[in-house]
C-alpha positions as CSV (number, residue, x, y, z in Angstrom):
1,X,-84.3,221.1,155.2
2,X,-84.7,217.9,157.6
3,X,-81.6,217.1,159.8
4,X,-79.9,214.1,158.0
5,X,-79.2,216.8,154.9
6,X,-78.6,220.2,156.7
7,X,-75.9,217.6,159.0
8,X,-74.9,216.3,155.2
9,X,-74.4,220.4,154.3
10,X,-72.8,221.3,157.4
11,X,-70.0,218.4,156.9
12,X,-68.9,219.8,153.3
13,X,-69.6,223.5,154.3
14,X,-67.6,222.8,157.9
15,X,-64.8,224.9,156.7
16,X,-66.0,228.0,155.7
17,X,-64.3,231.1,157.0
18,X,-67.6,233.2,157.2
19,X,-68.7,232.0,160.3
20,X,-72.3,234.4,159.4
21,X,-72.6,231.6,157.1
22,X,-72.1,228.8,159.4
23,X,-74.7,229.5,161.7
24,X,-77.2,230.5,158.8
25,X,-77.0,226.6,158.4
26,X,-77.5,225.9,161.7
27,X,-80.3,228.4,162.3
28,X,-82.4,225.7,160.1
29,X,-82.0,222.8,161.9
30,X,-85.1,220.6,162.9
31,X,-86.0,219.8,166.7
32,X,-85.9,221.0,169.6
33,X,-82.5,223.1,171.1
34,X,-81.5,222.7,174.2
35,X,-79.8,225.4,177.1
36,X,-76.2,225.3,176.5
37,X,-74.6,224.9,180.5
38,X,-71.5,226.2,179.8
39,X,-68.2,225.0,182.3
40,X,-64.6,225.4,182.4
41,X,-62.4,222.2,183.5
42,X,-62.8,221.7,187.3
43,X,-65.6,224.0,187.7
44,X,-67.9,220.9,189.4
45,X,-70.2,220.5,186.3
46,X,-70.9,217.1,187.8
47,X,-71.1,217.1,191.4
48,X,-72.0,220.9,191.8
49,X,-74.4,222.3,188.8
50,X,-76.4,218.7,187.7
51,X,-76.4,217.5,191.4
52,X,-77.7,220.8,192.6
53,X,-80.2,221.0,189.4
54,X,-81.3,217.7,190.1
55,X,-82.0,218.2,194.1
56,X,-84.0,221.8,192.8
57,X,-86.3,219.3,190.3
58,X,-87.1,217.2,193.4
59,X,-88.3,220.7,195.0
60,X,-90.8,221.7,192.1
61,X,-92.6,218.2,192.5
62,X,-91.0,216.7,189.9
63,X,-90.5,212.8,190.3
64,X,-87.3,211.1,190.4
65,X,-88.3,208.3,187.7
66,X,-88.8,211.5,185.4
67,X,-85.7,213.1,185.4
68,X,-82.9,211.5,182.8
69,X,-79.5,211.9,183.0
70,X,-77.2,210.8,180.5
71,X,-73.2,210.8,179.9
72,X,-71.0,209.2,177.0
73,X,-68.8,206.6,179.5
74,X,-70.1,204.3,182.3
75,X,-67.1,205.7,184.1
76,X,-69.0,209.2,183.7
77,X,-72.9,207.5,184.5
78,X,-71.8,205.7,187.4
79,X,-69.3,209.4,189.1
80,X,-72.9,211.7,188.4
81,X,-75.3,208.3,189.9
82,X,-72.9,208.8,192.9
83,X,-73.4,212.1,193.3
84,X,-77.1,212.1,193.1
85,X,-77.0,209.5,195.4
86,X,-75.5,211.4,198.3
87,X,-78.3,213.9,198.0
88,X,-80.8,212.7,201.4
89,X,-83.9,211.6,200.2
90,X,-82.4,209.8,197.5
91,X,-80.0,207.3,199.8
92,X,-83.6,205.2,200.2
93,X,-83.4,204.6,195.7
94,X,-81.4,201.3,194.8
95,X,-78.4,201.9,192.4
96,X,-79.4,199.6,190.0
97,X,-83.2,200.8,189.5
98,X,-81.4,204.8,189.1
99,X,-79.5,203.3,186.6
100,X,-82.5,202.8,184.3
101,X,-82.2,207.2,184.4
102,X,-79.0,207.6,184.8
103,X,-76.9,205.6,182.2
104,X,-74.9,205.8,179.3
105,X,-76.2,207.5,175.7
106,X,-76.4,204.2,173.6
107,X,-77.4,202.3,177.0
108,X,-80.7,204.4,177.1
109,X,-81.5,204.5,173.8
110,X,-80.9,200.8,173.1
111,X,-83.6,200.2,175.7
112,X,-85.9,202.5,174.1
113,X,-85.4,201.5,170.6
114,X,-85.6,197.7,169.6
115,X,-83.9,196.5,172.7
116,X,-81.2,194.1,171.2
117,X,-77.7,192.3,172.6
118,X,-74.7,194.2,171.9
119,X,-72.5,192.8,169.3
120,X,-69.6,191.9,171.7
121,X,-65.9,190.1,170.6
122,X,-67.4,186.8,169.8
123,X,-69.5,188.0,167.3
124,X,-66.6,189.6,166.0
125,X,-64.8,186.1,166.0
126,X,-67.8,184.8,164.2
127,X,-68.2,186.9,161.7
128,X,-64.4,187.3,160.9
129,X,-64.6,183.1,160.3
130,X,-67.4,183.9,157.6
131,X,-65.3,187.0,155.8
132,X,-61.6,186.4,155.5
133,X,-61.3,190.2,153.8
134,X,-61.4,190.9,157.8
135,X,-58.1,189.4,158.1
136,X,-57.0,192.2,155.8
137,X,-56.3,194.3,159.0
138,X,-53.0,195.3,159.5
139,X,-52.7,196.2,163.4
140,X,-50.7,198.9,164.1
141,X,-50.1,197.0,167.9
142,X,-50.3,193.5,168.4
143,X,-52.8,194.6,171.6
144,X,-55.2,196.8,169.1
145,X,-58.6,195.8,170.5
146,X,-60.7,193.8,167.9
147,X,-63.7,196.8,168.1
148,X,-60.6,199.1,166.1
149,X,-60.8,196.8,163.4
150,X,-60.8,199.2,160.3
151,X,-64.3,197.9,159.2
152,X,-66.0,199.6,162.3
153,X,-64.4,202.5,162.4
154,X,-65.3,202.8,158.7
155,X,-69.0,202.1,159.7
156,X,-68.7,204.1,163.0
157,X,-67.2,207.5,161.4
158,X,-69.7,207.4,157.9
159,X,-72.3,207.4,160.7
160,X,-71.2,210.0,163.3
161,X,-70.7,212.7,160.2
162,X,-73.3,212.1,158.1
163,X,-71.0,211.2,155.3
164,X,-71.0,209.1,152.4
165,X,-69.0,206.3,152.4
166,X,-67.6,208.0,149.2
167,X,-67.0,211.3,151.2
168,X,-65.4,209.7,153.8
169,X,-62.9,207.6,152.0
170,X,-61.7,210.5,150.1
171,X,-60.8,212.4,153.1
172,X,-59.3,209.3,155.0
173,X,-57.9,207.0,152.5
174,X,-54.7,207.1,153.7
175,X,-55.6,205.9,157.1
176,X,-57.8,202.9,155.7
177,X,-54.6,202.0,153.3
178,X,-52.5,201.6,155.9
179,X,-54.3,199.4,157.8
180,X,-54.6,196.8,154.9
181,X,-57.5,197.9,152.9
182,X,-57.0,199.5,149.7
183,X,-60.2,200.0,148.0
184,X,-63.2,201.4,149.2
185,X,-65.2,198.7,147.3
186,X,-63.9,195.9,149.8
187,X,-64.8,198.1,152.7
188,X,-67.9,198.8,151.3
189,X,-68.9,194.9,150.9
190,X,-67.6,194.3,154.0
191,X,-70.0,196.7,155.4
192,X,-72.8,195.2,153.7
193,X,-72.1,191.8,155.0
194,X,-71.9,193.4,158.2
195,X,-75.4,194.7,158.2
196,X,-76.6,191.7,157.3
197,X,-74.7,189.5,159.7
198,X,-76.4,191.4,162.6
199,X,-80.0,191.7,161.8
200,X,-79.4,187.6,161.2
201,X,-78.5,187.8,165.2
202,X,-80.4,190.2,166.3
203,X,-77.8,192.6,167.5
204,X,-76.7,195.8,167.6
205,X,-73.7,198.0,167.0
206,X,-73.3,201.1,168.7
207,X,-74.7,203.2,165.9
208,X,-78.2,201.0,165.5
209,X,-78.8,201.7,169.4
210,X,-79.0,205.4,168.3
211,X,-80.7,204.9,164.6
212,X,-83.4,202.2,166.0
213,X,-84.8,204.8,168.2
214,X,-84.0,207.4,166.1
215,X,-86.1,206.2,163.0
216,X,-87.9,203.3,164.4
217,X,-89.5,204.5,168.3
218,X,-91.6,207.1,169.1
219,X,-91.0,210.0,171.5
220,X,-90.8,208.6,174.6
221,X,-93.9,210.9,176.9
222,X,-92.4,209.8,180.6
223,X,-89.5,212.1,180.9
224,X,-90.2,215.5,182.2
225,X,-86.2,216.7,182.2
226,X,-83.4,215.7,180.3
227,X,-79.8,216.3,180.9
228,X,-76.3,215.5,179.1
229,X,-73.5,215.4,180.4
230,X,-70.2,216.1,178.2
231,X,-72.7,217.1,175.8
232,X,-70.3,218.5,173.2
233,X,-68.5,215.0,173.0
234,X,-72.3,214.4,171.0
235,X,-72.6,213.5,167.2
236,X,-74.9,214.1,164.7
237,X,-77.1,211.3,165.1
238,X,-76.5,211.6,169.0
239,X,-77.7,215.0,169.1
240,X,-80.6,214.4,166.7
241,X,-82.0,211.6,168.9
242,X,-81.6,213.5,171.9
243,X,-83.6,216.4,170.5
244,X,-86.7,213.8,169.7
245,X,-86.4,212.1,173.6
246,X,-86.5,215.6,174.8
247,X,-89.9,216.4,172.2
248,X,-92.2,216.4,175.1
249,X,-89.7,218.2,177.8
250,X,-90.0,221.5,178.3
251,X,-87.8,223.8,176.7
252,X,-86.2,224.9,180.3
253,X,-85.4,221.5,181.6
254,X,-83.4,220.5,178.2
255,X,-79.6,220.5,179.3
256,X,-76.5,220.3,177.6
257,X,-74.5,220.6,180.3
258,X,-70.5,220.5,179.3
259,X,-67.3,222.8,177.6
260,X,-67.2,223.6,174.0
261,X,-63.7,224.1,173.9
262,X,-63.2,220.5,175.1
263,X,-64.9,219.2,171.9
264,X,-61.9,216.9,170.5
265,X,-64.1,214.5,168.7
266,X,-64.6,215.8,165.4
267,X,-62.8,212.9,164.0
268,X,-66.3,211.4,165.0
269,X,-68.5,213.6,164.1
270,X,-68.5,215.8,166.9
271,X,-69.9,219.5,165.9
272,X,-68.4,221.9,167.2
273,X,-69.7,224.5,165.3
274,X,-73.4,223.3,166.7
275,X,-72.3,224.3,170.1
276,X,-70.5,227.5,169.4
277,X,-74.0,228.4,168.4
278,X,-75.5,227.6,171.2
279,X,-73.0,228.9,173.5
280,X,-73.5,231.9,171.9
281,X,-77.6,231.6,171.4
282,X,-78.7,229.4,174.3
283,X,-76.3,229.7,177.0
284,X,-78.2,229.0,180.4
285,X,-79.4,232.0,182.1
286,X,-78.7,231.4,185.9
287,X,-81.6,231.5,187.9
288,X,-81.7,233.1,191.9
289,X,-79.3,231.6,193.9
290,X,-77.6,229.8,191.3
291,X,-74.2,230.2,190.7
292,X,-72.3,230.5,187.3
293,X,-70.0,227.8,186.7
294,X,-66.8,230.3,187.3
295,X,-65.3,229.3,190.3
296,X,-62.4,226.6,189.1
297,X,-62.2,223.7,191.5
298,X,-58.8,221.8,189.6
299,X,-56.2,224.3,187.6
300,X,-53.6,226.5,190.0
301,X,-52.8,229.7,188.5
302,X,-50.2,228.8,186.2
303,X,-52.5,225.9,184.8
304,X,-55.2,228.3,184.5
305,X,-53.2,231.0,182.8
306,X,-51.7,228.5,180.2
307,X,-55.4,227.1,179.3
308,X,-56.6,230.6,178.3
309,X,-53.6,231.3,176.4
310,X,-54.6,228.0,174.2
311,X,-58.3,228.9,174.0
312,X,-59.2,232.4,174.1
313,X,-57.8,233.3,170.6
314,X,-59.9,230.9,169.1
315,X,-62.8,232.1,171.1
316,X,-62.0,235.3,169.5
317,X,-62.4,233.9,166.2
318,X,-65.5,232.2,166.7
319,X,-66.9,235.7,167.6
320,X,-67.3,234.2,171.6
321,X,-66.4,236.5,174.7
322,X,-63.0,235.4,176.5
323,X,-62.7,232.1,179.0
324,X,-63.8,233.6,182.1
325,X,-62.8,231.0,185.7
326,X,-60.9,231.4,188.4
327,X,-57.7,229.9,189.3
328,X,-58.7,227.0,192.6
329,X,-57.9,228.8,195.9
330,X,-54.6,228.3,197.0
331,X,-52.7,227.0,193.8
332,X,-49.8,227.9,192.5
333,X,-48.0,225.4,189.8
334,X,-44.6,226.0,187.7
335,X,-44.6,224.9,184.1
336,X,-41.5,223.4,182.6
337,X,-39.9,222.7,179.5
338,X,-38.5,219.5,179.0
339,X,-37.0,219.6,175.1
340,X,-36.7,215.5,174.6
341,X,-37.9,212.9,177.0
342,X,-35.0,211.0,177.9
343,X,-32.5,213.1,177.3
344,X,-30.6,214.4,180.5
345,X,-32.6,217.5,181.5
346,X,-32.7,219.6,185.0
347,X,-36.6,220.0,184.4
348,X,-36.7,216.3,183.5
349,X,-34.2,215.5,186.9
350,X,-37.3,217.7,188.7
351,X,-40.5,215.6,187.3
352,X,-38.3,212.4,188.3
353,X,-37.4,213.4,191.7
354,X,-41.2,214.6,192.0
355,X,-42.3,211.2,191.1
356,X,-40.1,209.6,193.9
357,X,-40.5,211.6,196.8
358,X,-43.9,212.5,196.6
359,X,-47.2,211.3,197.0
360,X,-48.6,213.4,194.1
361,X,-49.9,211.3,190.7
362,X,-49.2,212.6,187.4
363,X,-50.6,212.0,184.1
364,X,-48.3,211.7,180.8
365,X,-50.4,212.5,177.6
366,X,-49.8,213.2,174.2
367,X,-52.0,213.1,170.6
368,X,-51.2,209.8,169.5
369,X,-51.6,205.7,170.0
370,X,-52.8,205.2,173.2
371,X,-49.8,203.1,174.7
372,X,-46.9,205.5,173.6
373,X,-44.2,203.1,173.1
374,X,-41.6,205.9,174.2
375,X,-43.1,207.2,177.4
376,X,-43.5,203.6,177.7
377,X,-39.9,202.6,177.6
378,X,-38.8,205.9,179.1
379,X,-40.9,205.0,182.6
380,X,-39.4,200.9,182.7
381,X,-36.2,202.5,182.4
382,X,-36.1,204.6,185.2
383,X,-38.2,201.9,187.1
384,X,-41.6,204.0,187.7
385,X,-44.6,201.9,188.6
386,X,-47.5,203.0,186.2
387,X,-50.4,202.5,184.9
388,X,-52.2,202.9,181.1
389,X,-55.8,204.8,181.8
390,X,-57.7,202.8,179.6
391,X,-56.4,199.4,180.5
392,X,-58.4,197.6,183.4
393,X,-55.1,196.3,185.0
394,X,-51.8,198.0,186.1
395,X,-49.1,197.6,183.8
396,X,-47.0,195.4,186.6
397,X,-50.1,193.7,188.8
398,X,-49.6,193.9,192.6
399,X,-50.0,190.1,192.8
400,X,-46.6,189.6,191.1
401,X,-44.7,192.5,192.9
402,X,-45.5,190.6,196.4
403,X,-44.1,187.6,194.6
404,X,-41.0,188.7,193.4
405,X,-40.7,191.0,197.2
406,X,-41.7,187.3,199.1
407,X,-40.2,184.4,197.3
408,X,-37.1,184.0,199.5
409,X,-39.3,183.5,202.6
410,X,-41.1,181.4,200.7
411,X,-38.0,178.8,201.3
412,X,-36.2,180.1,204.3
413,X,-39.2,181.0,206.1
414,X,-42.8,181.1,206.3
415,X,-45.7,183.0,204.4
416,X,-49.1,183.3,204.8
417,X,-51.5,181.2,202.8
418,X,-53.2,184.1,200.7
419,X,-49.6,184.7,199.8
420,X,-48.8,181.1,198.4
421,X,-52.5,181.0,196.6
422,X,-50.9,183.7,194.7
423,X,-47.3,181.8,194.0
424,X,-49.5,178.7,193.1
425,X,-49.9,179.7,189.3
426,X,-46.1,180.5,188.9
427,X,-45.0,177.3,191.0
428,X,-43.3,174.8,188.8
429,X,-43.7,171.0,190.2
430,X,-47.6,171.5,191.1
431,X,-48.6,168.4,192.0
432,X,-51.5,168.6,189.5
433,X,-52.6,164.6,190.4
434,X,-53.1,165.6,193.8
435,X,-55.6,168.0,193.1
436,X,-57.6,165.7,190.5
437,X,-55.9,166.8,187.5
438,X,-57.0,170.6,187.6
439,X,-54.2,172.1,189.2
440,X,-56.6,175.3,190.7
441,X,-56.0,177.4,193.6
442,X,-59.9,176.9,194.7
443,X,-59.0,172.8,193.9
444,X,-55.5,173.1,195.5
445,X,-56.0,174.3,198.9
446,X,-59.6,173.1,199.4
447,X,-58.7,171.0,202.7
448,X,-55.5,173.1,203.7
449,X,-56.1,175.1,206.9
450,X,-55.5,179.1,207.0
451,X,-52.1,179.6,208.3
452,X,-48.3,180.1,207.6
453,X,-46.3,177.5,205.5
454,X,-43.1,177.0,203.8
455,X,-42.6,175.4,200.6
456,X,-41.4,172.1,202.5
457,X,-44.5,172.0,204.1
458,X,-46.8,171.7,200.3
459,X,-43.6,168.9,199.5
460,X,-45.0,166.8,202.6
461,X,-48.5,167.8,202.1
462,X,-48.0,166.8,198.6
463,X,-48.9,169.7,196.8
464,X,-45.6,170.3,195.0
465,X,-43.0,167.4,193.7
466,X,-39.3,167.5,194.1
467,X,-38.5,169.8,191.3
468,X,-40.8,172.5,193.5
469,X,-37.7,172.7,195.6
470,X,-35.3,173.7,193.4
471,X,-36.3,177.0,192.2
472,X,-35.0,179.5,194.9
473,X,-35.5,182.5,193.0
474,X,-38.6,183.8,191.6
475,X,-37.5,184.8,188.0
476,X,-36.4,181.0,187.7
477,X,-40.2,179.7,189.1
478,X,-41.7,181.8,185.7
479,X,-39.4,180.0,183.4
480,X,-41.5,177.5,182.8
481,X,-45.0,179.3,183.4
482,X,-47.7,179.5,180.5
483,X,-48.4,183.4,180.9
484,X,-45.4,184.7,182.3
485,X,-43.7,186.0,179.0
486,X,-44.4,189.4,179.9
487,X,-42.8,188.9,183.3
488,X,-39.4,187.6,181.8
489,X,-39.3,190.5,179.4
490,X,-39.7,192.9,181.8
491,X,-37.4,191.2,185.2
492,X,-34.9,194.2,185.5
493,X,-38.0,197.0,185.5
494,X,-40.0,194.7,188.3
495,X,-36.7,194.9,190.4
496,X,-36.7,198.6,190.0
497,X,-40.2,199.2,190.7
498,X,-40.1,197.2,194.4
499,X,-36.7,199.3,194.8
500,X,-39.0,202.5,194.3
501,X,-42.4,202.0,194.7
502,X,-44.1,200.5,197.7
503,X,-45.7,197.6,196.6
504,X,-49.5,197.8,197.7
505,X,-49.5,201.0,196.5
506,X,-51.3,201.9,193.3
507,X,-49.3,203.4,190.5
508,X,-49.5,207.3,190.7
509,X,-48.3,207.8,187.2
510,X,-50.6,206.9,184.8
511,X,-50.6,207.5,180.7
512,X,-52.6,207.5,177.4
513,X,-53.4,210.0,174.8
514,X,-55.8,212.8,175.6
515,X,-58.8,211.2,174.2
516,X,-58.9,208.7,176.8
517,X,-58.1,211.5,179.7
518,X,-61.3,213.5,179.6
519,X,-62.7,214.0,182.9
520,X,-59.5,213.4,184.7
521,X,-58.1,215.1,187.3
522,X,-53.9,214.9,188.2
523,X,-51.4,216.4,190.5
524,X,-49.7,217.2,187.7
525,X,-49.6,216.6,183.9
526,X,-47.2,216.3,181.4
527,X,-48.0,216.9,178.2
528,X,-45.7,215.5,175.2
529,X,-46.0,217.8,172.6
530,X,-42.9,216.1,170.4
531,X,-46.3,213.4,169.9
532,X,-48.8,215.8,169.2
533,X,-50.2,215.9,165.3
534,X,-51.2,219.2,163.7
535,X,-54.9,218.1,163.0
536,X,-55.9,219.9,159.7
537,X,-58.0,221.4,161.7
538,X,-56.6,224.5,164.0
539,X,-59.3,224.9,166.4
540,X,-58.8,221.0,166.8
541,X,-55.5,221.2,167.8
542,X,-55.8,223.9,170.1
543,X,-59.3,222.2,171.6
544,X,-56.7,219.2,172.2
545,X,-54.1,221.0,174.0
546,X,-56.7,223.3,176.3
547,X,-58.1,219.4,177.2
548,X,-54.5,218.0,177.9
549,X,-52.8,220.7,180.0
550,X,-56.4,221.3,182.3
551,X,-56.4,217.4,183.7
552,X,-53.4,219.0,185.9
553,X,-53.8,220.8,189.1
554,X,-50.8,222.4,190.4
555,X,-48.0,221.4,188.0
556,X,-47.6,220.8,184.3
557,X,-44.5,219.7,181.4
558,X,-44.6,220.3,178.3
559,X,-41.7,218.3,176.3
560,X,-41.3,218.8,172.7
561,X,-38.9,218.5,170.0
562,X,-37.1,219.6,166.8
563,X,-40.1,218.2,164.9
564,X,-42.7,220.2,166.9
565,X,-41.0,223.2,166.6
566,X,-41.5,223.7,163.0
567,X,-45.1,223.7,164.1
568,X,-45.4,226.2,166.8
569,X,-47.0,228.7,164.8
570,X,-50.4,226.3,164.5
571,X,-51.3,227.1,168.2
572,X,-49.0,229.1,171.3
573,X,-49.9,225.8,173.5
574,X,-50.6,227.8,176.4
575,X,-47.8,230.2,176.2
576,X,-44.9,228.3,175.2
577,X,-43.1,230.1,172.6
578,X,-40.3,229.4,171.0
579,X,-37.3,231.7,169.9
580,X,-34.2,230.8,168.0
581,X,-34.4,227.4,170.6
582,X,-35.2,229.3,173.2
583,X,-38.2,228.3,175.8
584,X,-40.7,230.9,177.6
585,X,-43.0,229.2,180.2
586,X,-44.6,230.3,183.2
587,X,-42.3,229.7,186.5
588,X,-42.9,233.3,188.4
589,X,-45.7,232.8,191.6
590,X,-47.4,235.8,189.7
591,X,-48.2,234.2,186.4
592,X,-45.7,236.1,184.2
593,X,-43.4,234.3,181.2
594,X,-40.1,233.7,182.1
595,X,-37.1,232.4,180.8
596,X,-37.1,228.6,180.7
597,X,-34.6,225.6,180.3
């Protein structure tokens, strides 16, 4: 049986309670398997096992330009090319020539299969102008990237699980139908077109970087090691390519290298079922002086405690031997109960004063969109400065919290002139003439000497006209402003923020759902539960929680709700229970459940 149809087996068989079963399927798989380096959340998988690996591949002679690393996030390439780079004798290597090694999945295979542009947002535009069925797409945000359209992620999930586009719609109708397309037949064309409207251009989506070289390159014979990082984040097709790159490695320096009970991407075609095998077949034997990846580096005790609560029972269904890591030296953590967000709470009152008077950063998360519109609204009312994790830019950028903070001294005093290049966009009355009709910061102040000014002084330099003067405040400058609509809207939570928040200082709460957290690491997180949805799925849901609750380090949140309660008996969520409305958590130094809020 050849990959492509025991993957096509495993997707309908997935569910099977005989797990004897399961694995007979996977026993057949074609290609090479790789050791399964197994490591709890904060155990230094990065910086500690793959660093030290790397350093002891230098030491048996192997070359530098041999040894491949690869991660799913440039976020992730760019932490583990830091690391190697603080080992000695490789300070001498330039980034950018490392990066050739160590780099994204689709980034290494796109240059090893036919190397091709990446279709970007203006081929989206394009293409959309030929095909008005894309305009089908009802957003569920008015932000929704343009790469969610539904028409990717149709083409993107068929893909990842080996499906059918028949298969697939049947399981995910629903999801397609709300978001404007109601027959598979004009997603299907769609697709079609799609294909062809990027061989026309000669690019590639993410899923031809992985099936050029997959069916159309030969093993590459200039990599003697091959590591992955967050392996169990891998597809089908990912893990399939992976095994023919590594065809001429040998056996013991093909790494996996990541947690199995972190594996949340099944919507994707993530298998988790392929590494429960081999965690339980091919788990890495530690050589001499090599340390098992025990030791926890992140999670307190009560952290820790809550994470094997989630996990272990479905490790004990999966036939594997209990999460085994050690609490990080020295930490402690309480876990609360917050029953709605919002709603006057002393464990709520606790998180907000934390928030306050504290240095420590926090994460919200939750299973849902990825800009909650509650935590949202529940943070802007209590004026906390934050910041959405997969957004480039704070919510509130720094350069209009010094405007708001300055703008009086602005016209009863003086301010520096990086200060005023910042008013200059928001400054009504720009003498756009004087600066040859492009009204530019760069154009602007071109022959102005560094120094402090007042807004007088650009009136007699003639920078600004008359009606320059007469805007004392700085929520009456962005009336008139082209891109300050988001700044009206949100004038009472800006005053709150520079009332709480120090305003160079980058927002230490920061939110999205848990998807977009991996690999983080927080002071504390809370964890809203009242968003979280049951997958159909069990071991999905608990995999989920087990990711959420170990980004924190000391303390954690959970908030739920009437709704969630009806649910509790999916998953214990780390050991909260609930009992006629009552709460257990872990408060007590020791670890034991007591009584909550």
């Amino acid at each position: 049986m050849n990959n492509q149809n025991f993957n096509g087996v495993l997707v309908k068989k997935s569910t099977f309670k005989d797990v004897k079963a399961i694995e007979k399927l996977i026993d057949k798989q074609v290609g090479k398997l790789p050791w399964w380096v197994s490591g709890p959340p904060g155990t230094g998988k990065t910086r500690g096992f793959i660093k030290e690996k790397y350093e002891r591949f230098l030491d048996e002679g192997v070359r530098w330009e041999r040894i491949v690393i690869l991660s799913h996030t440039v976020n992730a390439a760019r932490e583990i090319l830091e690391a190697i780079k603080e080992i000695p004798r490789m300070e001498t290597i330039p980034a950018d020539v490392l990066e050739d090694q160590i780099c994204t999945i689709h980034a290494y295979f796109n240059a090893e299969g036919k190397k091709r542009k990446k279709y970007e947002a203006k081929h989206h535009k394009e293409f959309s102008k030929e095909n008005r069925e894309m305009s089908f797409w009802k957003k569920k945000t008015p932000k929704t990237p343009w790469d969610k359209h539904p028409l990717y992620v149709f083409c993107s999930r068929i893909h990842g699980k080996r499906q059918t586009p028949n298969d697939h719609w049947h399981t995910d109708q629903a999801w397609y139908q709300d978001r404007g397309y109601r027959s598979l037949n004009i997603l299907n064309a769609l697709r079609i077109k799609y294909n062809k409207y990027r061989d026309k251009e000669r690019v590639s989506s993410y899923e031809d970087m992985i099936d050029n070289f997959l069916y159309y390159s030969k093993a590459p014979t200039d990599i003697d090691v091959l590591i992955v990082d967050e392996a169990q984040d891998c597809n089908k097709p990912q893990i399939e390519a992976l095994q023919k790159a590594a065809t001429n490695v040998n056996e013991d320096k093909f790494l996996f290298v990541g947690d199995k009970d972190q594996s949340i991407y099944g919507y994707s075609g993530a298998d988790n079922l392929f590494f429960t095998k081999l965690e339980r077949d091919k788990s890495y034997v530690f050589k001499e002086n090599e340390e098992p990846l025990h030791e926890g580096h992140r999670c307190g005790i009560t952290i820790n405690k809550i994470c094997k609560n989630i996990i272990n029972p479905q490790r004990k269904r999966l036939n594997l031997p209990e999460k085994i890591w050690t609490p990080a030296e020295g930490r402690i953590g309480v876990h609360h109960w917050i029953p709605r967000l919002g709603e006057p709470c002393k464990n709520q009152d606790i998180l907000l004063d934390r928030i306050f008077n504290t240095k420590e950063n926090f994460l919200f998360t939750y299973r849902g969109n990825p800009t909650d519109e509650h935590t949202k609204q529940f943070l802007q009312r209590h004026g906390i400065d934050y910041k959405v994790v997969s957004e480039e830019y704070d919510f509130i950028n720094r350069k209009i919290l010094r405007c708001f903070n300055t703008w009086d001294n602005f016209y009863n005093g003086v301010v520096s002139l990086t200060q005023i290049k910042e008013y200059w966009p928001y400054l009504p009355g720009r003498n756009v003439f004087k600066v040859q009709g492009k009204g530019n910061v760069k154009e602007a102040f071109k022959d102005v000497i560094d120094g402090n000014y007042n807004i007088k002084q650009l009136h007699e330099m003639g920078l600004v006209t008359n009606e320059a003067l007469e805007y004392r405040s700085f929520n009456l400058a962005v009336k008139n402003s082209d891109d300050t609509k988001k700044i009206r809207m949100n004038v009472p939570y800006i005053k709150k923020v520079l009332k709480n928040h120090g305003i160079e200082d980058k927002p230490r709460v920061e939110i999205d759902n848990i998807h977009k957290i991996k690999g983080l690491t927080f002071n504390n997180v809370i964890v809203n539960l009242s968003l979280y949805q049951i997958e159909k799925n069990i071991n999905e849901s608990e995999r989920l929680a087990y990711t959420a609750y170990s980004r924190g380090e000391t303390d954690c949140w959970s908030i739920g709700s009437d709704t969630f309660n009806k649910y509790d008996r999916h998953t214990s969520l780390g050991g909260v229970q609930h009992d006629r409305g009552r709460i257990f958590s872990f408060h007590s130094e020791d670890g034991e459940g007591s009584m909550g809020e």
